[in-house]
Structures are given as structure tokens and as C-alpha cells.
Backbone bond lengths (Angstrom), bond angles and torsions (degrees), N, CA, C in turn:
res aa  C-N    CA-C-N  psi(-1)  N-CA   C-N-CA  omega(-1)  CA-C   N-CA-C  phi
1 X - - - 1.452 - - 1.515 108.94 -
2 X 1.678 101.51 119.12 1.883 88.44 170.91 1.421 111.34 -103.42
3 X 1.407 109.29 160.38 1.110 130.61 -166.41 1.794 110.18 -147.39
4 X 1.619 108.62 157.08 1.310 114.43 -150.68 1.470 100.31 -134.74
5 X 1.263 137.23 135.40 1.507 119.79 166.66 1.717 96.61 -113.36
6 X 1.635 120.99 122.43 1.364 109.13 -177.55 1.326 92.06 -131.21
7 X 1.635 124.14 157.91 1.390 144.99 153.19 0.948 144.33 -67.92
8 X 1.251 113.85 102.09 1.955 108.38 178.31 1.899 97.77 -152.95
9 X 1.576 82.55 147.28 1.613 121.10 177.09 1.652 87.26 65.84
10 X 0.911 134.04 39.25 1.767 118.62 164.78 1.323 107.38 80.30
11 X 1.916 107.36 18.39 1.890 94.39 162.91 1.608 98.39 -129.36
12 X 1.518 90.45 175.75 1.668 90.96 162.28 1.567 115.34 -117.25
13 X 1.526 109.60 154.42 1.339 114.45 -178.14 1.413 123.85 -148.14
14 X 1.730 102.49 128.88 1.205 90.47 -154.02 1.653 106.10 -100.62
15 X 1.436 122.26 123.38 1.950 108.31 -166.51 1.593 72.47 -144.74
16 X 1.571 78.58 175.89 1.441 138.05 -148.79 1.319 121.74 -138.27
17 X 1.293 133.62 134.86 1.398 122.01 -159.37 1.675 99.02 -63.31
18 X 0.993 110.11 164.25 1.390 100.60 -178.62 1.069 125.77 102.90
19 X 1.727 125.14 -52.60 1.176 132.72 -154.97 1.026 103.22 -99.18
20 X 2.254 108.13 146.91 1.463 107.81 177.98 1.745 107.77 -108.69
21 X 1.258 112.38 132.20 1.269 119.13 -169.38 1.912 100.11 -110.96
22 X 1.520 93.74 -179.23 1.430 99.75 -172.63 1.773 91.13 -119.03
23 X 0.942 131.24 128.39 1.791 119.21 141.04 1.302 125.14 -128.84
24 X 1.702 106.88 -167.04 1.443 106.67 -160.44 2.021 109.02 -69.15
25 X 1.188 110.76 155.52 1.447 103.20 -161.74 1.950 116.54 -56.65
26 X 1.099 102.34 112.61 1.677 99.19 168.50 1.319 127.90 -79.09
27 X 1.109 157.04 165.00 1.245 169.75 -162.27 1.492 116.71 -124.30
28 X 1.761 97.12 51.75 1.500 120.35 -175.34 1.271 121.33 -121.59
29 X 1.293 138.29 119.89 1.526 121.38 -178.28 1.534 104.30 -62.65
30 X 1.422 116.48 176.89 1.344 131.82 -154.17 1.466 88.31 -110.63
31 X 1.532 131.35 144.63 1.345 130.99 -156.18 1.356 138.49 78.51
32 X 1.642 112.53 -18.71 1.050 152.19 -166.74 1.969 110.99 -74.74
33 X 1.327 125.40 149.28 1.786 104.51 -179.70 1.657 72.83 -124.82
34 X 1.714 101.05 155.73 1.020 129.34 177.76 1.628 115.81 -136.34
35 X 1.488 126.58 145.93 1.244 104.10 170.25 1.411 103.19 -120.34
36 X 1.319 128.24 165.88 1.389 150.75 168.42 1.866 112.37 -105.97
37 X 1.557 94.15 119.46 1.528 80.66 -171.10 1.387 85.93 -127.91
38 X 1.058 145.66 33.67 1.704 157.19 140.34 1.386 116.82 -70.81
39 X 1.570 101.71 58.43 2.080 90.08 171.00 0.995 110.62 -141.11
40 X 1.431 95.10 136.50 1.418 114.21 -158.52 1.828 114.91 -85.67
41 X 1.494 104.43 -34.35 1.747 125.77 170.42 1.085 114.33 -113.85
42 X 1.507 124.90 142.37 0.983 139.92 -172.27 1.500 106.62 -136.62
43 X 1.446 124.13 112.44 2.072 108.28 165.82 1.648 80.94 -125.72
44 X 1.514 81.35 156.25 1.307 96.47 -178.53 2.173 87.95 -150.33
45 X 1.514 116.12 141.74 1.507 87.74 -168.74 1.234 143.43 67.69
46 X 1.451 106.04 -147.80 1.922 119.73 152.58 1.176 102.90 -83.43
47 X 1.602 141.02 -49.95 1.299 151.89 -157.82 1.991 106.36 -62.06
48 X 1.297 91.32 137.43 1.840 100.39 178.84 1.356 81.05 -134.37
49 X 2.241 91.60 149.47 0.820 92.42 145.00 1.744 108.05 -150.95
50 X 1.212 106.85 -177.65 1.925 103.47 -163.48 1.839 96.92 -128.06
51 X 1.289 75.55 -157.51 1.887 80.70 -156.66 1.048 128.77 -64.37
52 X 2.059 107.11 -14.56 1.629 95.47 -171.55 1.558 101.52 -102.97
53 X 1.568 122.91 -3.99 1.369 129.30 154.13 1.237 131.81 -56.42
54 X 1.633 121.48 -18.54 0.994 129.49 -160.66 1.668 105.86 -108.29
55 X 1.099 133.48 53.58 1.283 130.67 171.55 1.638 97.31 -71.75
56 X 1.439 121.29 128.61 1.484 120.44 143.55 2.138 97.75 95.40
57 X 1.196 103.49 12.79 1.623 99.43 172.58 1.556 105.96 -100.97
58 X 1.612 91.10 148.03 1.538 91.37 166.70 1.478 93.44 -165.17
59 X 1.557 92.83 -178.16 1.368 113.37 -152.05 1.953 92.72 -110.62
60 X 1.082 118.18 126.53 1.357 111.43 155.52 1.312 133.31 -112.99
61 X 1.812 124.12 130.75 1.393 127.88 -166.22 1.176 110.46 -128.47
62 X 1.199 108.27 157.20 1.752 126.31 171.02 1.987 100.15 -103.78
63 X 1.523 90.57 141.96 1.315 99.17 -166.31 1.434 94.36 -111.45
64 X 1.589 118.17 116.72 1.545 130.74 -173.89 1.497 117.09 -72.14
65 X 1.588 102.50 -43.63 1.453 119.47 177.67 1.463 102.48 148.98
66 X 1.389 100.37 175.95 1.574 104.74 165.95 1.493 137.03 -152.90
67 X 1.282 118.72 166.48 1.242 127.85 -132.10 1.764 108.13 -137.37
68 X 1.376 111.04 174.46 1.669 116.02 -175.72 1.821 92.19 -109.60
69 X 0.904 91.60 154.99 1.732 99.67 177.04 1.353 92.08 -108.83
70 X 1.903 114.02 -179.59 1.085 107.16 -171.12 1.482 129.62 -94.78
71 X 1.451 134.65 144.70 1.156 144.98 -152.48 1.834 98.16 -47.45
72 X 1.498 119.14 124.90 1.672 114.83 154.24 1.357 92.76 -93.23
73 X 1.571 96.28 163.39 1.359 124.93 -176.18 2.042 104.57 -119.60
74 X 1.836 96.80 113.11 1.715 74.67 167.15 1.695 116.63 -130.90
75 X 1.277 104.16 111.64 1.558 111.17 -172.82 1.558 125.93 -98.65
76 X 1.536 114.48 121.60 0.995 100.65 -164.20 1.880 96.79 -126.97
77 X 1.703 97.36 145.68 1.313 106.37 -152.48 1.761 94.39 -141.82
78 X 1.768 104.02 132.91 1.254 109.82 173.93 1.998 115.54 -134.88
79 X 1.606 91.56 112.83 1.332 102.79 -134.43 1.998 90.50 -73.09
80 X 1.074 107.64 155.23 1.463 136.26 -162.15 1.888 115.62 44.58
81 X 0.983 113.88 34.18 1.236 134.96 168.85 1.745 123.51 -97.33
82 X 1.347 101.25 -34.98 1.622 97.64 -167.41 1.252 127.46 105.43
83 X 1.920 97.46 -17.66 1.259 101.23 -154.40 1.825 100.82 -99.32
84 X 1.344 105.61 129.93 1.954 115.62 166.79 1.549 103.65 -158.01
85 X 1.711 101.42 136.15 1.539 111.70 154.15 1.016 99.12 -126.22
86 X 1.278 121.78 175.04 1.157 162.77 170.64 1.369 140.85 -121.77
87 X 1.974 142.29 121.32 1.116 93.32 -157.08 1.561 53.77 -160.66
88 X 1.647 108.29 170.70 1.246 124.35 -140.32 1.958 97.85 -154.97
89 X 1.355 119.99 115.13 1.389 112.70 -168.66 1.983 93.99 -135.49
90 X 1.416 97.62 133.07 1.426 93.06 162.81 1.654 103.53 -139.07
91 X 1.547 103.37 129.63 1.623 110.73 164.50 1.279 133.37 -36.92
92 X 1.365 126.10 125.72 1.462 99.21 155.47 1.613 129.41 -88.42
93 X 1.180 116.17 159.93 1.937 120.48 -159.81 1.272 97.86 -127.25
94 X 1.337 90.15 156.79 1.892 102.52 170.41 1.737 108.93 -127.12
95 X 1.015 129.03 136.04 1.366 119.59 -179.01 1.775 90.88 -98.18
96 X 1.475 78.39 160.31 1.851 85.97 179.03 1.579 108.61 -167.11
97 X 1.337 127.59 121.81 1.620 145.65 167.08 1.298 100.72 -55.03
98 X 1.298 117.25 103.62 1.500 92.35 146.70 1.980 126.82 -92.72
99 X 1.395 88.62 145.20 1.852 117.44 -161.34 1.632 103.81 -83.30
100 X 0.992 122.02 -62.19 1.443 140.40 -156.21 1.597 119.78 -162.81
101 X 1.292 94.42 137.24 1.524 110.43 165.12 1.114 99.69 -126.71
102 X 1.920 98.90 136.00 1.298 115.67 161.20 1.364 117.17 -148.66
103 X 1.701 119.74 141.96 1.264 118.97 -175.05 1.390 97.16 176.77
């Protein structure tokens, strides 16, 4: 089974053809193929390979659509004061197929 670890929005992720992942929101219509050419690992087999092997690999995906993840909560409280807010943040996501690895 090969497998790919590639970079986007400031994380890493490690997929597999096949697999549907979530990331940080892209600026892609939904239906749309995209490639990822930020990867840092590569197995394919027994055989690995890393970053300075990897000239010219990338990852190709289908972009499903995207979505809000679920609401965090961050409350901040200063006790015999009076003092609390509250404030409420949810991400936006991109779903995405990955199609192919190649490298």
C-alpha cells in the first residue's frame, strides 16, 4: 500500500489514495481536481522516500466541497471580579478525495 504525507494550510497529512480528508479551506470549487505538490514522504511498497528524493511528486485530489467543523468554545473568567466572555470560533474545511499518487 502506498502512501503520501503532503502539506497544506500549515499542517501535515498523511493519505492514501482513496482517502477522504478534511483541510484548511481552499479557494476551489467543489467538483474541481487539484494537485498538491508539497510532500514531504513518500512509501510506496518496502521503498521510502523523503524530501530530497522527491523532486516532481504530487498528490492528486478531487475537491468534494466544503464545510464548518465543529464550534470550540473559549471562555474566559476572572473569579470575584465579575469579569467573563465568551466567544465561539468555527473553522472553515475543505473536503478532498484523494485520486493518485505519483512520484
Amino acid at each position: 500500500m502506498s502512501y503520501a504525507i503532503i502539506k497544506t494550510g500549515g499542517k501535515q497529512y498523511r493519505v492514501a489514495e482513496g482517502d477522504v480528508i478534511e483541510v484548511e479551506k481552499l479557494d476551489v470549487e467543489a467538483g474541481a481536481e487539484m494537485t498538491f505538490s508539497e510532500v514531504i514522504f513518500l512509501s510506496h511498497g518496502g521503498s521510502f522516500k523523503h524530501l530530497a528524493d522527491l523532486k516532481g511528486a504530487t498528490v492528486t485530489a478531487e475537491v468534494i466541497g466544503g464545510k464548518k467543523a465543529p464550534k470550540v468554545i473559549c471562555f474566559k473568567y476572572r473569579r470575584r471580579k465579575g469579569y467573563h466572555r465568551t466567544v465561539g470560533h468555527r473553522r472553515k474545511l475543505t473536503e478532498v478525495r484523494i485520486k493518485s499518487i505519483t512520484g
